[in-house]
C-alpha positions, 0 to 999 in steps of 0.5 A: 520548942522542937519535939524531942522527935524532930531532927533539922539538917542544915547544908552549908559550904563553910563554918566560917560564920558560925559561932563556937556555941553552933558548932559544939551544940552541932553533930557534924559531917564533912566531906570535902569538895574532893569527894567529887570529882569534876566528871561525876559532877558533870554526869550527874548534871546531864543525867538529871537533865535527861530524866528530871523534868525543869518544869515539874508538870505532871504531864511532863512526866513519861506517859505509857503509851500503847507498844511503847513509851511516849517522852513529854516535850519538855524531856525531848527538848531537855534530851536534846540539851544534854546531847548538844552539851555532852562534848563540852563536858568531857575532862579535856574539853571546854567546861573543864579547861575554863573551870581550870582556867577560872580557878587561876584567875583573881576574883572578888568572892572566893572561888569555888569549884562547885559554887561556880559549877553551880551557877553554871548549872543555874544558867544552862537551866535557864537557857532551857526554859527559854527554848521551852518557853520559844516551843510553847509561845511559837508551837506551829513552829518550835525550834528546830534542831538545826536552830538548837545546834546553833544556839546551845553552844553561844548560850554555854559560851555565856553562861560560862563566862557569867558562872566562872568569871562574873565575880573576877576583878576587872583590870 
């Protein structure tokens, strides 16, 4: 049995699925997928994007140099990331208007803004561990940013199209 002294937290999307003995043996607090809007989303996913490493090496972390402060690779690719994607994340701008548009569209599992956000989020992290992994396997000559430029919009276009649509009904 738990001690006394131990609390547990469970994070789920719905009750759908729970039992009427879950839900009143349960404390509950619900906040509604509106708490957040869709920019703050978007802000929050650039920002940890420029600040958190995805590798989670410890020499990934911001070293302390001499006058300055030195920024790891990793955090430079993921800064060059987060720049390239900035204006596709604005309100009016491409991830917005396909999020609206996806959300219109018939699909098999039920659509959700976050889930579909967060499946974005998943592939876009993906797509820079793959740049790093380029960097890493071809460090005589990583990625330049004219490469970059080119190559983060066609992957956001994929990745959109998977996240928002992968589940829609083919006609």
């Amino acid at each position: 049995s738990i001690p006394r002294n131990v609390k547990i937290m469970f994070e789920v999307t719905d009750l759908k699925h729970a039992t009427q003995a879950t839900v009143s043996r349960c404390g509950m607090v619900w906040f509604s997928e509106d708490v957040l809007s869709t920019e703050m989303i978007f802000s929050n996913y650039l920002a940890k994007l420029r600040q958190i490493p995805l590798e989670g090496e410890d020499d990934t972390l911001i070293r302390e140099s001499k006058a300055e402060q030195e920024v790891s690779p990793t955090l430079r690719v993921q800064r060059d990331v987060a720049s390239l994607l900035q204006p596709y994340f604005t309100p009016d701008n491409l991830v917005a208007k396909c999020l609206e548009y996806a959300a219109t569209q018939e699909h098999i599992m039920d659509f959700t803004r976050l889930r579909a956000l967060g499946s974005l989020f998943s592939m876009l992290n993906q797509m820079v561990r793959n740049i790093l992994l380029y960097n890493h396997q071809h460090a005589d000559f990583p990625m330049q940013s004219d490469q970059l430029e080119a190559y983060v919009p066609k992957s956001l276009v994929y990745s959109i199209l998977w996240s928002f649509t992968g589940d829609s009904k083919m006609r």
